[in-house]
N, C-alpha and C positions, 0 to 999 in steps of 0.2 A: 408308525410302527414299521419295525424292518422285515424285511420276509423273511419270514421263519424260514421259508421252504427251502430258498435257497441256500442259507447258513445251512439247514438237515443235511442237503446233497453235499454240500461244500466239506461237510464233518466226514465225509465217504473218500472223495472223488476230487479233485480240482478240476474245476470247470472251466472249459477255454470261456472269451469273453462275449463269443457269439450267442453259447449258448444262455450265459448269464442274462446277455439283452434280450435274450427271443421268450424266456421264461416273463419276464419283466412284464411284458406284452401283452401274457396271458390273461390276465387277471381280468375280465371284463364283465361278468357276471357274479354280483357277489348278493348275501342272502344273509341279512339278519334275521338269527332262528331263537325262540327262546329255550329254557330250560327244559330238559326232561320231554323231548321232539323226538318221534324216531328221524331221523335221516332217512333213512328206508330199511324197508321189512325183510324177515326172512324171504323166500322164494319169489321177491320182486325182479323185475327185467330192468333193471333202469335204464335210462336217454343220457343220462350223464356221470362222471365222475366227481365224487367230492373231496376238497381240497381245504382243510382247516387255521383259517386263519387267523383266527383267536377264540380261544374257550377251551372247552374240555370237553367229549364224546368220549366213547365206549363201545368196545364191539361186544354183543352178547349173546346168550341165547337162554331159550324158555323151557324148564321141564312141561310135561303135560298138565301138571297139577299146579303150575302156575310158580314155579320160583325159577328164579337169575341168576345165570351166571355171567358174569364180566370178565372176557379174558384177554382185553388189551385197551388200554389208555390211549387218547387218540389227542395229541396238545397241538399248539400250532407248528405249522408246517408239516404236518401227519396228511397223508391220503386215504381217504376212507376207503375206498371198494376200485382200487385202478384197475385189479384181477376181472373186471366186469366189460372191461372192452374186450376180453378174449373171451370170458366163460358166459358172459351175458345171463347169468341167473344168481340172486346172492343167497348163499348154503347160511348166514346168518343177519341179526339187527345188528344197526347200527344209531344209536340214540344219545342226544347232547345232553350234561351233564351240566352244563352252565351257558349264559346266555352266550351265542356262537356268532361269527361270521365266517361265513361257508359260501368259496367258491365253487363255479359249476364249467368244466371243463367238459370240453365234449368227447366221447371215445378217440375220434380223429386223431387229437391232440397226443394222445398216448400210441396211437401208430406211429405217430410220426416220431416219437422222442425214441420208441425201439426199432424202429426201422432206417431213421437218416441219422440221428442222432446218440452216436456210438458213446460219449462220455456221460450223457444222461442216460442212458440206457443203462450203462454200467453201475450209477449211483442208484437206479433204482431197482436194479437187481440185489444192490447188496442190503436197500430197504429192506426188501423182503426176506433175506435171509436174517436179517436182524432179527426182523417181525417174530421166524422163526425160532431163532433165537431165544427169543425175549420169551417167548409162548413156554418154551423147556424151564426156563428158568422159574418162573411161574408155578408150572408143576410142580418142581421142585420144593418151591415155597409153599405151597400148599400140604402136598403130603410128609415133608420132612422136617421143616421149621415152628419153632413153640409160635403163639401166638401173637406173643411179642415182638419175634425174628423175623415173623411174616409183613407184619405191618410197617417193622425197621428197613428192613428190605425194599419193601416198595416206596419210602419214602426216599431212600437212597438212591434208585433207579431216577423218579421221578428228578430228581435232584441235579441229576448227571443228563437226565433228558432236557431240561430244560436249558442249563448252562450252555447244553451244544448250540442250541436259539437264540440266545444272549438274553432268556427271560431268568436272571436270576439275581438280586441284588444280596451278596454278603450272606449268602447261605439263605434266605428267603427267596419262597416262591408261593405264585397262586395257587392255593388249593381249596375250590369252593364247593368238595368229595364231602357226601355225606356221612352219616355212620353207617347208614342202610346198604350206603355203595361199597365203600370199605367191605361191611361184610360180604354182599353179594363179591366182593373181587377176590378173598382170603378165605373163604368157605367158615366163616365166621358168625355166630349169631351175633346181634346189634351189642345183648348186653354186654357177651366179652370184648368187642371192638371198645365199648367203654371204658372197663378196666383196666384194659391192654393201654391204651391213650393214656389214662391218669398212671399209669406206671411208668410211662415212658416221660412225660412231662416230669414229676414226681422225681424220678435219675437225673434230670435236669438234662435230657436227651434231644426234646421238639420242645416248640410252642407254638399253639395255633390261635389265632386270633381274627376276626374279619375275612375270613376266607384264605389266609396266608398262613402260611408254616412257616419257622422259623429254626433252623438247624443250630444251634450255638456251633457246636462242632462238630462237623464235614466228617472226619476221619472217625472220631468216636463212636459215632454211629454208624459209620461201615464196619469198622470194628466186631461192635455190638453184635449185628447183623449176620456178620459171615459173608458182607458185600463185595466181590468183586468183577469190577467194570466191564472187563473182559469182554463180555458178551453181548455190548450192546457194540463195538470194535470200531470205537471213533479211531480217527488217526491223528486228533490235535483242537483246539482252538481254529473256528472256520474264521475267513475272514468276514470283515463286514460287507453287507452287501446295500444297495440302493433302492432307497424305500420306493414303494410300491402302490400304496394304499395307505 
């Protein structure tokens, strides 16, 4: 598999070749986790950062009365909690959504990338402004878009996230999101995630199968949606990079 991670930065920032090789390096503790695992909890301290190497997580949080809200997809090459070598307490959960491999970087490792390392630094400041981003847009889709727009939407994102990683064959990608999740992420109850699905398959818009979606067409369904790219602020096609793992 290629690293994700580096294609992510690489979609930001071009990366001199040092730091290419020094990233490469990193990888030395890695964690196969199953489904539906937190990563770690609200108000935990953690000892290390986590770095997504395949699967699918979710940051989320818990009303008092026990419901979910999901308000960021976490695919490979995503970082879970980097914000935790400065702030060292996590304000939310973070939990896997499909079987994961999750490496464990040490805080160290992220001084080092904002402090000596000015071109990594830069791609991962603009991570997070994404993140930001992405967070607005979300709102967006929740309190503005029908039910259908919402759910068009996020497969569209997802779509455009993954292509940045090279995890996307001819409009297909893995999507092994439940309906339960769907709604917890679109403020949705299960049945209308249902119906919303079958109207959209129905248009001849998606089809999902085996844990994969299948977009026939890319543009129709941005279309559809009201989707544009803008805000996740790739600069192109990253290049390839040298597997890892």
């Amino acid at each position: 598999m290629e690293n994700a991670f580096i294609r992510k930065l690489e979609s930001f920032v071009q990366l001199p070749d040092e730091d290419r090789q020094w990233l490469q390096s990193l990888i030395a503790r890695v964690n196969d986790v199953t489904p539906d695992q937190d990563l770690i909890r609200e108000g935990d301290n953690p000892e290390n950062v986590h770095l997504i190497l395949q699967g699918f997580a979710a940051r989320y949080k818990m009303t008092a009365n026990g419901k979910r809200q999901i308000f960021a997809y976490l695919i490979p090459g995503d970082f879970c909690d980097v914000h935790v070598a400065l702030l060292r307490r996590m304000d939310h959960s973070i939990a896997t959504l499909s079987p994961c491999r999750v490496a464990m970087l040490s805080p160290s490792t992220i001084i080092e990338i904002t402090e000596r390392r000015p071109a990594l630094a830069r791609a991962l400041w603009v991570c997070s402004l994404v993140d930001e981003a992405t967070l607005r847009e979300w709102l967006l889709n929740v309190g503005q878009r029908s039910a259908r727009e919402r759910i068009a939407h996020l497969f569209c994102e997802l779509h455009v996230r993954m292509r940045a990683v090279g995890l996307t064959t001819d409009g297909s990608f893995e999507f092994p999101l439940t309906q339960e999740e769907l709604g917890d992420t679109t403020g949705l109850s299960v049945v209308h995630v249902n119906r919303s699905l079958k109207q959209l398959r129905e248009a001849g818009l998606v089809t999902m199968r085996n844990e994969r979606i299948l977009i026939p067409d890319v543009e129709r369904l941005k279309t559809f949606a009201g989707f544009d790219p803008a805000y996740l602020h790739l600069r192109g096609p990253a290049p390839r990079a040298t597997s890892i793992f």
